[in-house]
C-alpha positions in Angstrom: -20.6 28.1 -8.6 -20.5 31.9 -8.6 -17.3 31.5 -10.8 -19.1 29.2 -13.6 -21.1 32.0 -15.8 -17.7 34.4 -16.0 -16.0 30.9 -17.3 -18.8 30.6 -19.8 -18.3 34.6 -20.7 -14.3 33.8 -20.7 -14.5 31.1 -23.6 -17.0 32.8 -25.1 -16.0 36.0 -25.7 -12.1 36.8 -25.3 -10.4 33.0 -24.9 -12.2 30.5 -27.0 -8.7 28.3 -27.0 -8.6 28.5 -23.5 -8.7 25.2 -20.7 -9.8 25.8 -17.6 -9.7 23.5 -14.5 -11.8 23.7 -11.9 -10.6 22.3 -8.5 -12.5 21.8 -5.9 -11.1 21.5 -2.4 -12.1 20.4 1.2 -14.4 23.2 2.6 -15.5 24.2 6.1 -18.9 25.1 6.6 -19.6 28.3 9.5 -22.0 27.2 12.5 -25.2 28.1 13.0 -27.5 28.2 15.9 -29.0 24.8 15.1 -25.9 23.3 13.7 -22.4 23.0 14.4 -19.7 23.6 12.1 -18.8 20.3 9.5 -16.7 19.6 6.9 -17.9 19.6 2.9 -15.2 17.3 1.6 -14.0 17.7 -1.5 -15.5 15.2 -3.8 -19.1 17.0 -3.2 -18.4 19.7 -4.3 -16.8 18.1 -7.5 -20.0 16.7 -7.9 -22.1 19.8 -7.2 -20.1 21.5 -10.5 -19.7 18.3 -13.0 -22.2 18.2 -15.2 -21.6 22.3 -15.4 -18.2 22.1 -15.8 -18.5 19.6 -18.3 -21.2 21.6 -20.3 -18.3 24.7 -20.3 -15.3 22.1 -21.7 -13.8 22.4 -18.5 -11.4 19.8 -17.1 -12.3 18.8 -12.9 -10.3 17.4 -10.6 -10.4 17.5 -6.5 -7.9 17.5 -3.5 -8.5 13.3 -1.5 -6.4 12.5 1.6 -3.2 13.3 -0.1 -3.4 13.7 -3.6 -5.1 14.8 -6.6 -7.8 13.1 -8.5 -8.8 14.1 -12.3 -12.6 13.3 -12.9 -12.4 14.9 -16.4 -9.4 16.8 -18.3 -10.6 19.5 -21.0 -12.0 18.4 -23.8 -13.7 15.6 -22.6 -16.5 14.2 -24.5 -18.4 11.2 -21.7 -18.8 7.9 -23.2 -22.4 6.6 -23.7 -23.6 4.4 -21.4 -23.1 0.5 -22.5 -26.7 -0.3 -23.9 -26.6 -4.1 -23.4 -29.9 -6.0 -23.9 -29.4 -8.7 -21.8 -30.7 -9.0 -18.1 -31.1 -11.1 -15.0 -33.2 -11.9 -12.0 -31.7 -11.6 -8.8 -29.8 -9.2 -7.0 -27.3 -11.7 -6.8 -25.1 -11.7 -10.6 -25.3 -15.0 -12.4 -21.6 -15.1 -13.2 -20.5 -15.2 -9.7 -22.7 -17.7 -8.1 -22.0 -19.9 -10.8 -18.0 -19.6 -10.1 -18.2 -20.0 -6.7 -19.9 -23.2 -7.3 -17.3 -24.1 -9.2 -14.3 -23.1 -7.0 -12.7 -26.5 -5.4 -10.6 -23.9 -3.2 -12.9 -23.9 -0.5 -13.5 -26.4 2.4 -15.5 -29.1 1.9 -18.3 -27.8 3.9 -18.3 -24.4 2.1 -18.3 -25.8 -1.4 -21.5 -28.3 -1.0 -23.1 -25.1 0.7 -22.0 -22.8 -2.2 -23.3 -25.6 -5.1 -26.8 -25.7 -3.6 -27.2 -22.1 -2.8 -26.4 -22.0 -6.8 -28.9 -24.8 -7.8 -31.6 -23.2 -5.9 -31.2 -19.5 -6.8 -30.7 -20.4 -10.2 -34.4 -22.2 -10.6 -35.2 -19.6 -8.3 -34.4 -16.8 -10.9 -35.0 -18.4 -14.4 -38.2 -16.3 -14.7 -38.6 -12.4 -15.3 -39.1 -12.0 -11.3 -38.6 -13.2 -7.8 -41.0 -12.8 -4.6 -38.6 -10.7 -2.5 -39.2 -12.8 0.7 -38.0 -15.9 -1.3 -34.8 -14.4 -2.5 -34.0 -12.7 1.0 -35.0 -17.2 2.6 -32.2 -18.2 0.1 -29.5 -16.0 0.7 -30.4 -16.3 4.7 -30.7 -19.7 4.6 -27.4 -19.5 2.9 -26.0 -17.8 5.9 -27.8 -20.4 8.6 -26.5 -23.0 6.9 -23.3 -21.7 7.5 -23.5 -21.4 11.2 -24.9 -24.9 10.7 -20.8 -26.1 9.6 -18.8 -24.8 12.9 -21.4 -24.7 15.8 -18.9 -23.0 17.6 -19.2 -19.5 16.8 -22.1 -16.7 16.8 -23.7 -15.4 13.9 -26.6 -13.5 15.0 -28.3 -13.6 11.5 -31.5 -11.9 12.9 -29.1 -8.4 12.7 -29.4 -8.7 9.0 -33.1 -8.9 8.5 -33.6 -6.0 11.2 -31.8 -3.9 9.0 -33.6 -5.4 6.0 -37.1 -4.2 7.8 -35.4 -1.2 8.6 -35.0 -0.4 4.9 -38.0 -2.1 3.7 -40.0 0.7 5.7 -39.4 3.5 3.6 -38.1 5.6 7.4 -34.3 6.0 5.2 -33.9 7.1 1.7 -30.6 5.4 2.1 -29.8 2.2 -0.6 -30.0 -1.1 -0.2 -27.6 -2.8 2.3 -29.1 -6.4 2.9 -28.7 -7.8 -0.7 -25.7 -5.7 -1.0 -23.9 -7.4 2.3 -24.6 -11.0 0.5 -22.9 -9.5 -3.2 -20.0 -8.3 -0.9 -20.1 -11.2 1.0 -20.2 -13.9 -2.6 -17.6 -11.3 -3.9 -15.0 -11.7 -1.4 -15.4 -15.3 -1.2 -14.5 -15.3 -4.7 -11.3 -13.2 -4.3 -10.1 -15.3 -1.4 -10.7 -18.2 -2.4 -8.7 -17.9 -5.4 -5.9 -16.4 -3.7 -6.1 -19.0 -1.0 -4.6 -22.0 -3.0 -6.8 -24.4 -1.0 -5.1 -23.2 2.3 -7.0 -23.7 5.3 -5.1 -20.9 7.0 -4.4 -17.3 4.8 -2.9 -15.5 7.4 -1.4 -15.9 11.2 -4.4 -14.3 12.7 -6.4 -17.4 11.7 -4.7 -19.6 13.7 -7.1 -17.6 17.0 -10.0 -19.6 16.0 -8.3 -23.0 15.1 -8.9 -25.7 16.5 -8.1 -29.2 15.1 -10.2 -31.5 17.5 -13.5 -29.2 16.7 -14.6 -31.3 13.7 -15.2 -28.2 12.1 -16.5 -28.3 8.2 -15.1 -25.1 7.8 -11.3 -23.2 7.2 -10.8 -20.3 9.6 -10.4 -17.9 6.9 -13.7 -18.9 5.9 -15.4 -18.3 9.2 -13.3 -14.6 9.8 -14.7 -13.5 6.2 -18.6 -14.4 6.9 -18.1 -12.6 10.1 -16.4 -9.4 8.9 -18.8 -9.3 6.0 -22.4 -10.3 7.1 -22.4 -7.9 9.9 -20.1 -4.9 9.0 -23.3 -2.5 7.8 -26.5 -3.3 11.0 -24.7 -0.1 12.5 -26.2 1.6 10.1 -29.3 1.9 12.3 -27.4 3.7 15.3 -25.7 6.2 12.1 -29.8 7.2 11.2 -31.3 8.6 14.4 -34.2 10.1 12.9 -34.6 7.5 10.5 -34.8 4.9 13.7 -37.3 7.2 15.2 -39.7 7.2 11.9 -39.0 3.2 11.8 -40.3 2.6 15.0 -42.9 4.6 14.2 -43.9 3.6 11.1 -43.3 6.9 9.3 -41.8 7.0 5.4 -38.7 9.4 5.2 -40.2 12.5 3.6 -37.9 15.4 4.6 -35.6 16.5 2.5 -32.7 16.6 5.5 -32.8 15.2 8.9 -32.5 17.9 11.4 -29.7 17.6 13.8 -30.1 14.9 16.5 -31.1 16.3 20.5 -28.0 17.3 22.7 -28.8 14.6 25.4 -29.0 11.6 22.9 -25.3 12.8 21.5 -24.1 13.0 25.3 -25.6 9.3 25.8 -23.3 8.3 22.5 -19.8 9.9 24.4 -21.4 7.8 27.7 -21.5 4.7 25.7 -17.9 4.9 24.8 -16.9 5.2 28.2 -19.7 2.3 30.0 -20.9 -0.1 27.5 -18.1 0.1 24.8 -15.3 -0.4 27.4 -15.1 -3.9 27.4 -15.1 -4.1 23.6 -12.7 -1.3 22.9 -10.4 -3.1 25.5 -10.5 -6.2 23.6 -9.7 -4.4 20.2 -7.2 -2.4 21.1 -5.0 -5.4 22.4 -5.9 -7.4 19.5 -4.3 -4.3 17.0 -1.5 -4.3 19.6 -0.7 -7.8 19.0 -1.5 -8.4 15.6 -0.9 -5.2 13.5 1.5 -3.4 15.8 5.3 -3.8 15.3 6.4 -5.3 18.5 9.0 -3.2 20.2 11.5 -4.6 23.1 9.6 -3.1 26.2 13.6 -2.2 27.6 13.9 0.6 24.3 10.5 1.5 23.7 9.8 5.0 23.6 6.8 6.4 25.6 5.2 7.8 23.0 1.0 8.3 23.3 -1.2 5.4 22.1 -3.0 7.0 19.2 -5.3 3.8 19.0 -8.2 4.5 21.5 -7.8 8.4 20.3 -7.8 7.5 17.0 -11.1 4.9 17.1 -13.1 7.6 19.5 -12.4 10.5 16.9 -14.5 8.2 14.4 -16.9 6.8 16.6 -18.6 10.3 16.6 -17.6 13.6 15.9 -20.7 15.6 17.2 -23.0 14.5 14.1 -22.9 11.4 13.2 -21.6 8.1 14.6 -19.0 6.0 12.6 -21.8 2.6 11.4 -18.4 0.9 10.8 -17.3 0.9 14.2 -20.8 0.4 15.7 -21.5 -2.5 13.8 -18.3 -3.8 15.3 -18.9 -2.7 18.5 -22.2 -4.1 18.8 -20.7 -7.5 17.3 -19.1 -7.9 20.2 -21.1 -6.6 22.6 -24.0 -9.4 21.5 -22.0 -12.3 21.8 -20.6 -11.5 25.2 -24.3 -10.5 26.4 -26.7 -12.8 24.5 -28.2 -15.2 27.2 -29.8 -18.0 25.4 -29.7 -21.9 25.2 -26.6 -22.5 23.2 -25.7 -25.4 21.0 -23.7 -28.0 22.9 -20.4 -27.2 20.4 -20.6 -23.3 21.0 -17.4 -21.9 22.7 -17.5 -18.7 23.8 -14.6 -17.6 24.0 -13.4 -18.8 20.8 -17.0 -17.5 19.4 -15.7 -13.9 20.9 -12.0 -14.1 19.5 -13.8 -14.3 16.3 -16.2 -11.5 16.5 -13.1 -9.2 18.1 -11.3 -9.9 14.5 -14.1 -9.5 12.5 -14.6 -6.0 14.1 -11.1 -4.9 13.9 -11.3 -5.5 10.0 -14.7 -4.3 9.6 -13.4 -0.8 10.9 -11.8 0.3 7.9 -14.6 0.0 5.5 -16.2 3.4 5.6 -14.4 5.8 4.0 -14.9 8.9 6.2 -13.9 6.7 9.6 -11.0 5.8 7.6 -10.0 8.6 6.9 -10.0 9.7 10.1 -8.0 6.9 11.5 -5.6 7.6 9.2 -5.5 11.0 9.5 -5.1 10.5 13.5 -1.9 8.1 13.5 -3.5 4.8 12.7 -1.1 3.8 9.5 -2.5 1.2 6.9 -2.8 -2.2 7.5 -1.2 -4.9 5.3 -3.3 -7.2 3.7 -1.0 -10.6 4.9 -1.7 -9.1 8.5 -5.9 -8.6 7.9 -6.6 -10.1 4.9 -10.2 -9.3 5.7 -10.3 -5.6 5.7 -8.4 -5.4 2.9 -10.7 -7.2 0.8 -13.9 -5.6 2.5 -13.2 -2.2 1.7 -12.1 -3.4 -1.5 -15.4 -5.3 -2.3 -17.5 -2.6 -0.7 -16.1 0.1 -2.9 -16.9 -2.0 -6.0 -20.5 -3.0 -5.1 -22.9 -0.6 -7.1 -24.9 -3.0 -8.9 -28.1 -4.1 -7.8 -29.1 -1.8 -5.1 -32.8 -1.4 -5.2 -35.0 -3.5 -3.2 -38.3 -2.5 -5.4 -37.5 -4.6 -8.6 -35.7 -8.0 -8.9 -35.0 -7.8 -12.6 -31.8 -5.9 -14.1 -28.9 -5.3 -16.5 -26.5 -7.7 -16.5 -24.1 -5.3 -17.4 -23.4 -3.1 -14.6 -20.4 -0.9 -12.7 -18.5 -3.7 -11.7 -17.3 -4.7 -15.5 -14.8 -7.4 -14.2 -12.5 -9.2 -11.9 -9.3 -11.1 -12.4 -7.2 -12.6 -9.9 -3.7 -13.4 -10.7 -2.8 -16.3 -8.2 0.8 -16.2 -9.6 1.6 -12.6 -8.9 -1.0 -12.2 -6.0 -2.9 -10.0 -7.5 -6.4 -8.6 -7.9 -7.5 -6.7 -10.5 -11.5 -5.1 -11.3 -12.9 -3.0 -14.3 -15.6 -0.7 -13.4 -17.5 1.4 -16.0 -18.2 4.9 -14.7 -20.8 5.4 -17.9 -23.4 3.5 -16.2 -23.3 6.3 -13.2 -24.8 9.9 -13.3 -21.6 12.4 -13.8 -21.7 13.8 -10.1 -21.2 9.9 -8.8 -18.1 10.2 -10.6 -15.9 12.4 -7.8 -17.3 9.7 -5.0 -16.5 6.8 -6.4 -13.1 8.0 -7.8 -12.1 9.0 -4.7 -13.1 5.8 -3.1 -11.3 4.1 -5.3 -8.0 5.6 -4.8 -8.2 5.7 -0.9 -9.2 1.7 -0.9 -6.0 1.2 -3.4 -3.6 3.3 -1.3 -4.7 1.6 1.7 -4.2 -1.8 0.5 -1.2 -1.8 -1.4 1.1 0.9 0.8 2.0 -2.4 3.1 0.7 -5.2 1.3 2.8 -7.6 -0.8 -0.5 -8.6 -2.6 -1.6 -5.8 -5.3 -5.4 -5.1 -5.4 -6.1 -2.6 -8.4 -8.7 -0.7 -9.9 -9.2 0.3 -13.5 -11.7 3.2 -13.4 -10.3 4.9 -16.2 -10.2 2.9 -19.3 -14.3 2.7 -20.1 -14.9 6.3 -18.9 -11.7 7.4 -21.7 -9.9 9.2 -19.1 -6.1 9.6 -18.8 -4.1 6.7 -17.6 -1.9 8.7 -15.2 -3.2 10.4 -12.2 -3.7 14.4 -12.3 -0.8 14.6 -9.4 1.3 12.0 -7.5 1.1 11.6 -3.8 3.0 14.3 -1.2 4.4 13.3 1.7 
């Protein structure tokens, strides 16, 4: 920032012809007595300088994982936001209710489920609002309902409207995450079941939870996506410590930063993955083992260390804050094997559990900074034929800005996510977002979301999932630098 006035005095003064680019880089913030020393990744600090740097006609770009991202190249003039008059009630967008209700590629269960959620949201929403409790009864009766099709498996619904209380109290200043898990949620439904072809089976890691004499109204892909999507953001809680301690309190979130948690609550969390998380980490690390990892002949493997448990504690919690990605996973499984209540006479535990291990495995992956980490720590990127479900989780989670405020049920119906196309031939996806309709300084965070969710996907994936950020914001086709080895 100290820099930015002799820029100014540069093009002023001496160079008016000359472009400057700022680049901002990972930085490592010193400890202090209160506070021990963290990381200011590179994106923030893109977005600490934008709207300067594009006041001084200079281009901006920033260092993510292992490349180079271009926010803005010099001149840049930012493209107005899209002023569309039209708008809808709901958090849920008309468009994709309405083609869900109109897929045939789902079971038969699914698509009577998905045509009455759409007849009953849509009388729901023809007026300029909607009572919040009777749009959060619809989407959870969606959800029940569900559960309702395969009585085999556990879907502790009550998680969801804990964190919706949670939010609903003022205690975070965080956004919205109930009606954002159900757009995720609607969203991937969409993606998959137009890739799916009808398939009852997408990839081999369905075939845990099949089971032909069950009478199920449901496809196992089906099941695996409302599990890895309902429940892969109630860890959210354990991530806000303060904010837990003002909910059960009753206290609105007035500080203007959360002062660092106490010393024994962070050695309870290291405990925890050593006692209660044992079990569960057990159970995930054989399913990556089996699933993801290339099999080896046990008479020529090498000995090499097992980054997996290494890699998945380094994310859990690194002294600050705890990973909610993991957690949510984590406590997935923990509640189904610990949950001691009448069951319905279908419920099978143990194929109940299979399913919640999978949907924690590819809910992991979702949060950018634990995936980082993983990656950075030897855990290489999963192919989306081998966990279809993470692949399309980060992928709908990065592309879910609309829609986020739990004070107002009436918005634009023009919002980031401009579009999505899915390209059964080719296997492909394809989305349009419009960066206009954000403030400048989102721009670094969601850019560099972006390209980490695409690098993930399509590094071992035959499918192609793609995002055009670019085109609606006028920036440069190419990226600012190529990837390094």
């Amino acid at each position: 920032m100290k820099a930015l006035p002799k820029i100014k005095s540069l093009k002023t003064n001496n160079y008016p012809k000359v472009r400057v680019l700022i680049f901002a880089r990972d930085l490592g913030l010193e400890a202090t007595e209160e506070v021990p020393p963290t990381n200011f990744p590179a994106p923030y600090a893109a977005a600490a300088v934008a709207e300067k740097a594009l006041s001084l006609g200079c281009a901006l770009a920033f260092e993510s994982e292992r490349s180079v991202c271009l926010v803005f190249d010099s001149p840049y003039v930012r493209p107005h936001r899209c002023r569309g008059t039209a708008q809808e009630t709901g958090h849920i967008p008309r468009w994709l209710f309405q083609q869900l209700a109109a897929n045939r590629n789902f079971s038969t269960g699914l698509q009577r489920l998905l045509r009455r959620f759409a007849t009953d949201y849509e009388r729901a929403t023809r007026k300029s609002s909607i009572v919040n409790d009777r749009e959060v009864k619809l989407l959870l009766d969606f959800a029940r309902g569900f559960g309702s099709l395969d009585k085999r498996f556990f879907l502790p619904v009550d998680q969801l409207e804990t964190l919706r209380s949670f939010e609903m109290s003022r205690a975070t200043k965080g956004r919205d995450h109930f009606f954002h898990t159900f757009n995720n949620l609607f969203l991937g439904f969409h993606i998959l079941g137009g890739l799916s072809k009808g398939k009852k089976v997408l990839a081999e890691i369905d075939r845990s939870i099949e089971d032909k004499k069950s009478g199920s109204n449901v496809y196992p892909w089906e099941v695996l996506w409302l599990l890895t999507c309902m429940f892969h953001d109630p860890g959210y809680l354990a991530e806000k410590f303060w904010a837990n301690f003002r909910f059960n309190f009753g206290i609105i979130d007035d500080a203007s930063e959360d002062e660092e948690m106490p010393a024994r609550i962070k050695e309870q969390i290291r405990d925890l993955w050593d006692s209660k998380y044992a079990a569960p980490r057990q159970d995930l690390h054989d399913l990556y083992n089996h699933s993801v990892k290339k099999w080896v002949p046990p008479s020529v493997i090498k000995k090499n260390p097992d980054v997996f448990d290494d890699a998945v504690r380094r994310a859990y919690f690194d002294g600050r804050v705890t990973s909610h990605s993991l957690i949510s996973g984590l406590r997935l499984i923990n509640s189904c094997r610990s949950q001691d209540v009448p069951r319905p006479k279908k419920f099978n535990a143990e194929t109940a559990l299979a399913a919640c291990v999978i949907a924690a495995l590819c809910m992991m992956f979702h949060d950018p900074r634990a995936r980082g980490i993983l990656r950075s720590t030897g855990i290489p990127p999963i192919a989306f034929e081998s966990l279809p479900y993470a692949s399309v989780l980060m992928y709908v989670d990065s592309l879910q800005d609309d829609r986020r405020d739990i004070s107002k049920s009436r918005f634009d119906a023009h919002g980031v996510l401009a579009s999505v196309g899915i390209d059964v031939g080719e296997t492909t996806v394809h989305a349009e977002v419009c960066l206009p309709e954000v403030a400048l300084k989102g721009w670094p965070g969601r850019i560099a979301e972006y390209e980490s969710v695409m690098s993930w996907i399509n590094e071992k994936s035959e499918a192609k999932f793609t995002i055009d950020y670019r085109s609606r914001a006028k920036l440069p086709q190419e990226r600012a630098a190529g990837h390094s080895d």
